[in-house]
C-alpha positions in Angstrom: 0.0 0.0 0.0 0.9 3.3 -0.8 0.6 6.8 0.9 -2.2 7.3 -1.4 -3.9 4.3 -0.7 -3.4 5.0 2.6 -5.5 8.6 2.6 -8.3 6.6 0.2 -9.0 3.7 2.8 -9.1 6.8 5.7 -11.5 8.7 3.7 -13.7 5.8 2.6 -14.2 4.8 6.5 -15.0 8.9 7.2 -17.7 8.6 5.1 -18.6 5.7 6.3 -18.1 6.9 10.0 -20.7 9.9 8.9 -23.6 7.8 7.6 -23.6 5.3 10.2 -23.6 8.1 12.8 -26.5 9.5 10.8 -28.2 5.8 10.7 -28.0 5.4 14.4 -29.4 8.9 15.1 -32.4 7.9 13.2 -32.2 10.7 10.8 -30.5 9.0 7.9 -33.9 9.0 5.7 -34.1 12.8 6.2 -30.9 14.2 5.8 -29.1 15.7 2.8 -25.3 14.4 2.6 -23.1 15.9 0.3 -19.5 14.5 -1.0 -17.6 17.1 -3.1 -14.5 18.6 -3.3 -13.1 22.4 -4.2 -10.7 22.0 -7.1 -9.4 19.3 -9.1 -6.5 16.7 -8.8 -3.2 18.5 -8.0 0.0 17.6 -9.6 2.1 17.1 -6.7 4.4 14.5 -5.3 1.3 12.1 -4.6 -0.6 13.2 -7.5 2.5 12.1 -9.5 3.1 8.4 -8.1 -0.8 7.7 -8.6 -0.5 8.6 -12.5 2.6 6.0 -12.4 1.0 3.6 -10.4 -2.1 3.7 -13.6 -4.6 5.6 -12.0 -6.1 8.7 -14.1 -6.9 11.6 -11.1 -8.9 13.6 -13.4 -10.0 10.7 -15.4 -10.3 11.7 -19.4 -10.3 15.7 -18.3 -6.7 17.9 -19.3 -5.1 19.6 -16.3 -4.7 19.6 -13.1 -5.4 22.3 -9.6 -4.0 25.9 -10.6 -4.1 25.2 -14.7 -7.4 26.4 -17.0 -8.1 23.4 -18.4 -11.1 21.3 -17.0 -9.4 18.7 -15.0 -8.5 21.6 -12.5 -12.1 22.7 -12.1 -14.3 19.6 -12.2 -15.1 17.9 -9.7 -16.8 15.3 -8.2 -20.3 16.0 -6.6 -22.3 12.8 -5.0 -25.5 13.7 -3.3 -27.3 11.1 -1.1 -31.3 12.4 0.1 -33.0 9.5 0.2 -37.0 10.4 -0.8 -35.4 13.5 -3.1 -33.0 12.1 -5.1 -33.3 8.8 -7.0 -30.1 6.2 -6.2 -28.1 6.5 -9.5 -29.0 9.8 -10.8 -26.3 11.5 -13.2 -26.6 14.7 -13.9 -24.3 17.4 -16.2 -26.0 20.3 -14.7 -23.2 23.3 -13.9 -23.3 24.1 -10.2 -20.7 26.5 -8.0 -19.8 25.6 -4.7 -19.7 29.0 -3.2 -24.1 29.2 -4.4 -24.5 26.2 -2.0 -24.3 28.1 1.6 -26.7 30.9 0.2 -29.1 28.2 -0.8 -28.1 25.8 2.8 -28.8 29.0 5.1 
């Protein structure tokens, strides 16, 4: 295992950690969870050995954090609300983080 492996298997149980809390507090069904991120991959040291190692960080998408291109500015957006939002549901709609505490508040 890697450093980067490493931080995925922490984060995977942090999420986990999160929706079983949410599970036993009985309010799982009714509760909006949002996974998402600020900026795309960055091409640092880590960003570096997973490219070697065969994985694409910004999958098909050119660039990386600080550069123009769309790998940079993607990002990944999963949204669980069980009742609102179907299981599976892709969508290409263009949203920006910063509109999301006007619209939480």
């Amino acid at each position: 295992a890697t450093l980067y492996g490493d931080f995925i298997q922490e984060l995977d149980w942090m999420v986990g950690e999160v929706l079983a809390t949410l599970e036993k507090q009985g309010v799982s069904n009714n509760t909006l969870v949002i996974f998402t991120s600020d900026n795309g991959a960055m091409l640092n040291l880590g960003g570096r050995n997973a490219i070697k190692a065969g994985h694409k960080i910004n999958g098909d998408l050119l660039g990386f954090k600080f550069g123009v291109w769309e790998g940079g500015h993607r990002i990944p957006f999963i949204a669980k609300w069980p009742g609102k939002i179907q299981a599976g549901t892709v969508s290409n709609q263009l949203i920006c983080n910063v509109d999301m505490l006007a619209t939480f508040m």
